[in-house]
N, C-alpha and C positions, 0 to 999 in steps of 0.2 A: 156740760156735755158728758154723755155717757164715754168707759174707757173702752177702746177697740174688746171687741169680744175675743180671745184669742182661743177659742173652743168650735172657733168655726169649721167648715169643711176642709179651708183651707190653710188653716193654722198648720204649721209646724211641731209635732207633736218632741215637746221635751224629753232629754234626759229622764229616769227615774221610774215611776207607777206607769204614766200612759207607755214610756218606753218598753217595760215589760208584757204591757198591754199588749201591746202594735206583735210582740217578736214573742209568742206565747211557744214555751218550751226551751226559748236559747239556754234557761239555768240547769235544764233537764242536759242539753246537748255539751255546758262549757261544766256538770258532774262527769259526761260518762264518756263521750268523744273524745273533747278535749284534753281530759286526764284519763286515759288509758292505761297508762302504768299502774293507776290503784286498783283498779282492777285481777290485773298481772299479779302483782303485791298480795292480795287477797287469794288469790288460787295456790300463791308458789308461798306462803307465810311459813311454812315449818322452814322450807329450807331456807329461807333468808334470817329467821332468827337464828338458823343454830349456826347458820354461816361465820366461820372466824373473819374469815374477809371477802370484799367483790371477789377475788378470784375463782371459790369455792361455790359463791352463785352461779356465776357465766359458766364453770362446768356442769353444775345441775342442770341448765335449761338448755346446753346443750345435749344433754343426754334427755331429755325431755322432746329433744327436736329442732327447737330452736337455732334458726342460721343465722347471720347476717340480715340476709331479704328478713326475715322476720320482725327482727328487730329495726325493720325502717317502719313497721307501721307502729313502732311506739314511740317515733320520732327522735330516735338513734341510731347515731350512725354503723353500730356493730352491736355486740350482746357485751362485751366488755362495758360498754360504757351503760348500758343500762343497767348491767347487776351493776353499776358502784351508784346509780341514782336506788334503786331497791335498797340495797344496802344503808343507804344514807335514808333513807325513809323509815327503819327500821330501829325503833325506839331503844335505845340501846343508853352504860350508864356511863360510857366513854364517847367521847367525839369519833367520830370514825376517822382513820387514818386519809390525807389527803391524797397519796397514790399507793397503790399497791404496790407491796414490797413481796419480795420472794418467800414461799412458803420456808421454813426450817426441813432443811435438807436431809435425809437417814445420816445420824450422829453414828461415825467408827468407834464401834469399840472393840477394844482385845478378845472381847468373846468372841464374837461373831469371824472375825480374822482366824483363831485360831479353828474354831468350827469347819472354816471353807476351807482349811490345812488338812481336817483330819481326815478326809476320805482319802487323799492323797497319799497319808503318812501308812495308813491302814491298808491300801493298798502295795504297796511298797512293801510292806513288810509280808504281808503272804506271799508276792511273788518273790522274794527271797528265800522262803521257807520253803515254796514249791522247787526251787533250786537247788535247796541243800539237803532237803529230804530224800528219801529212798522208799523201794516196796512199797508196804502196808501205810504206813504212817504219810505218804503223800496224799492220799484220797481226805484223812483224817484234818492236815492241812490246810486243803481245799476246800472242806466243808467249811470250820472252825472261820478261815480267812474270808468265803463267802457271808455266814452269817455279820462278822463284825464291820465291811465294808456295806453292807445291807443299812445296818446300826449307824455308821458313822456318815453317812448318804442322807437317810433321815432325819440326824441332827441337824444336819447341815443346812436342810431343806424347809427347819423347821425355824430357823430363827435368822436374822439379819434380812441383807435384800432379799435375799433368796428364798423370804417365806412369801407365803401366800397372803395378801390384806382380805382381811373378810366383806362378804359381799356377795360371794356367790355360794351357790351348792357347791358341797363337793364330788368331785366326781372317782369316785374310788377305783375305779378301772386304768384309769389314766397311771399309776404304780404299776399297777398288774402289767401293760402293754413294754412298760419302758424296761421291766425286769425280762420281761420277752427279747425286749432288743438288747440288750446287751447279753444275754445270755445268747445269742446267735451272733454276738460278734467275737465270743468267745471262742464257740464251739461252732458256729454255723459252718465256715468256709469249710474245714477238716471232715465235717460231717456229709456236705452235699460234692464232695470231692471225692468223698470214697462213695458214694452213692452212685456218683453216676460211672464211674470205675467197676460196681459191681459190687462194692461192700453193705455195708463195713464189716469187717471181720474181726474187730476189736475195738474194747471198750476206749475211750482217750484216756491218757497214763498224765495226763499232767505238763506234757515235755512237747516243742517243740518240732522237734524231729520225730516223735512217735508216730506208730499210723494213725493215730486220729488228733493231729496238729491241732492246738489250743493258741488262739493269737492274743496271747499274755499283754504286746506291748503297745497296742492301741487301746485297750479296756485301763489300762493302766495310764495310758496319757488321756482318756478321758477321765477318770476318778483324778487326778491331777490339776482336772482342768476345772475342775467345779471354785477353787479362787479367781482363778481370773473370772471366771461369769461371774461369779459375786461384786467383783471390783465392775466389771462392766454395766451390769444391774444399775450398780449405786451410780455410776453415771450417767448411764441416760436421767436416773431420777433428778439428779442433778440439774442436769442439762434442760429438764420439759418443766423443773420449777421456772428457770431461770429465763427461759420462752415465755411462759406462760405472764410471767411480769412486766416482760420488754415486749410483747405480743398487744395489741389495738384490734383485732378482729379474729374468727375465727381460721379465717384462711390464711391466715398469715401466721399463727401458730402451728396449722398443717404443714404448711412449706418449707417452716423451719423442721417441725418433728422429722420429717421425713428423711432428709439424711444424718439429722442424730441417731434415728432408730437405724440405716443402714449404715451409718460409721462404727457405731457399737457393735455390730455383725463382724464387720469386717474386723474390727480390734480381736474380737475372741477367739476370728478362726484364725488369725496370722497367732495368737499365743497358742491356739491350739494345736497349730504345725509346728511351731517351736517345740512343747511337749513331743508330738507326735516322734520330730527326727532326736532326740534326747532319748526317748525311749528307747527306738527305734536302734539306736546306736550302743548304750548300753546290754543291752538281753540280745543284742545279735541276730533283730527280727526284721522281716517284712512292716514297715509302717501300716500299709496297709492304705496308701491317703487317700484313694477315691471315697470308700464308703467311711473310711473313718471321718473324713471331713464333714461329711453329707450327714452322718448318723451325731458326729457333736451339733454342727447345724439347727437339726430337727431336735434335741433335745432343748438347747437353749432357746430356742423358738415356741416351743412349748412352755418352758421353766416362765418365761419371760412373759408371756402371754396369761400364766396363772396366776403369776405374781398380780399382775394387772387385771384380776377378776375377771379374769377369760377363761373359763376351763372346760367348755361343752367340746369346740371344736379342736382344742389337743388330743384331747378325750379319745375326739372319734379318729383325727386324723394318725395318733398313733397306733393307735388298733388294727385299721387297714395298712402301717407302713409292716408291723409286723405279723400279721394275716399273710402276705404278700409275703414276706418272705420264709416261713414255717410252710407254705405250702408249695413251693420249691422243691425239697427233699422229699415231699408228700406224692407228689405228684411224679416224680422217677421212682418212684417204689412203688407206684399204685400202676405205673406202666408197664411193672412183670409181670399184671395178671392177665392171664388167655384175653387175647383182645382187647386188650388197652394199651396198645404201645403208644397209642397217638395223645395219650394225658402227658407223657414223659418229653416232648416234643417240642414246646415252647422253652421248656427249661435247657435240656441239650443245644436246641439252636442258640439259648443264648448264652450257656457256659462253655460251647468247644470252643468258638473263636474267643471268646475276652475271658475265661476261667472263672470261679467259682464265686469272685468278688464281684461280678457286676448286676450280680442278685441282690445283694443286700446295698449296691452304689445306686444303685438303677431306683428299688422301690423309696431309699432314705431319702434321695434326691429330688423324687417327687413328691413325696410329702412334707418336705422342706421349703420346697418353690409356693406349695401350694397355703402353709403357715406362714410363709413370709406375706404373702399377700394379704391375707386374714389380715395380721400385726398391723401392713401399712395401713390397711383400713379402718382398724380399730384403734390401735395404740399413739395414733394421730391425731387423736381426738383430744381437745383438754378435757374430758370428764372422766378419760384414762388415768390423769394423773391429778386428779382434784386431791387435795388435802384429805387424808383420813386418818390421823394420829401419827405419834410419834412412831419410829422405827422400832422394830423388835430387836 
């Protein structure tokens, strides 16, 4: 007897050749469907080779785009867990680590500590100088003590947390704006005071009491205050390493960032009321706390934001906070001339009742509100704070 045919119609077609046969394409669909991540792997290849570790990926493709929902159609359950499969795919001469450990943290060192000292120190000593001087030789002072606080600001600015990580353009206006603002928290209130009074009839002498009053001891508790942001700085860094390790998805790294970035707010301005009533109490001044609070705010807020390779929207927003206030004084002196009293009008209605500080409270405090939100949106982000070299 012949053996059953099993090629017949109704044969049961095996395992193997005929199998391939019968499902033409599934080797096409179980290359490019089924493994997706090589794919991924192949588009994103630079960053995953030069990546130290998953963490440094999951920040790349989030700044790439990539959420959560994205990362469920590569069959993971967040983008953490995908960058450590990229990672682990990525031919390397070491095994790769089996969890992610915390990136190395900005190392303290005595430079940079005593840098965030020096604008304070440097400070401090012109306004002493400005006290024990007289005549001619105060102006001389003033200058001398302007330039080397300028110098020791820029150090300061230039190395530890406080610098800038490379990454983005710089935006050179961003100095220019901020010299504007303090240079009207100096001179601004004495100046739009005798303005709208009808002056000024005299240059400012240096001295509190003079007629064109210089507010020595808030410019001074901010140059002061430039350690404590430095110390604040290093801790959020701190802090968004240490998220970012204990973190399994992207929104749950948000939810943590979110009140480390506004606890670290909150730590600067209570150091910087500190300073402020120190000073305050010392030089026998007006603290000055509405806009001095609001004007450290908005500087840290920016500092902090350029640190973290943000610098378009400091840029612009301190430009407008002091736009806004330069045109204050502008605008009561542009209201003497034949028919234009009505320029001088929004300024008067809002300096007779609240005085001459609620110009520079008013504009600093909206440009404050308005970088804070930026920050929560941005600096919340893990690609904010991806590994990119050691500390300066």
């Amino acid at each position: 007897m012949r053996g059953v045919d099993r090629t017949g119609p109704g044969a049961v077609p095996a395992s193997g050749a005929s199998g391939a046969a019968a499902a033409p394409g599934a080797g096409a669909l179980r290359r490019g469907a089924v493994d997706p991540v090589k794919a991924l792997l192949h588009r994103h290849r630079e960053l995953c080779e030069r990546a130290v570790d998953p963490l440094e990926i999951a920040a790349g493709l989030e700044s790439h785009g990539f959420t959560d929902r994205s990362a469920a159609r590569y069959r993971h359950r967040d983008v953490f867990s995908l960058a450590e499969e990229l990672y682990a795919r990525v031919p390397r001469d070491a095994d790769p680590p089996p969890e992610p450990a915390p990136g190395p943290g900005p190392r303290i060192r005595t430079g940079w500590v005593l840098l965030t000292l020096l604008p304070g120190a440097v400070a401090s000593g012109t306004v002493a100088g400005l006290r024990l001087s007289q005549g001619t030789a105060r102006p001389l002072v003033a200058l001398g003590g302007l330039l080397a606080v300028t110098l020791a600001v820029r150090a300061a600015l230039g190395r530890g947390p406080l610098a800038a990580r490379p990454g983005a353009a710089p935006r050179p206006s961003a100095p220019v704006w901020t010299v504007c603002l303090l240079g009207y928290a100096l001179l601004g209130d004495g100046l739009l005071d005798a303005v709208v009074s009808g002056g000024p009839d005299a240059l400012p002498t240096g001295a509190p009491d003079g007629p064109w009053p210089t507010a020595t001891a808030p410019v001074l508790a901010l140059a002061l205050a430039c350690a404590p942001a430095a110390w604040c700085v290093h801790l959020l860094d701190l802090g968004a390493r240490r998220r970012l390790a204990r973190s399994r998805g992207l929104e749950d790294f948000t939810s943590g960032a979110r009140p480390l970035l506004l606890g670290v707010l909150a730590l600067y301005l209570a150091a910087l009321t500190g300073l402020l009533a120190l000073t305050g109490a010392v030089l026998d001044e007006d603290p000055a706390w509405p806009w001095a609070l609001t004007l450290g705010a908005l500087l840290f807020l920016a500092r902090l934001l350029a640190v973290h390779r943000h610098r378009h929207a400091p840029a612009v927003v301190l430009g407008a906070a002091a736009a806004a206030e330069l045109a204050a004084p502008a605008l009561v002196l542009s209201g003497r001339l034949p028919d234009c009293g009505f320029l001088a009008v929004p300024v008067t209605a809002l300096v007779d009742p609240l005085g001459a500080a609620a110009v520079p409270a008013l504009s600093c405090g909206c440009a404050a509100l308005l970088l804070l939100a930026h920050a929560l949106r941005t600096l919340t982000r893990a690609s904010a704070h991806a590994p990119a070299g050691g500390p300066g």
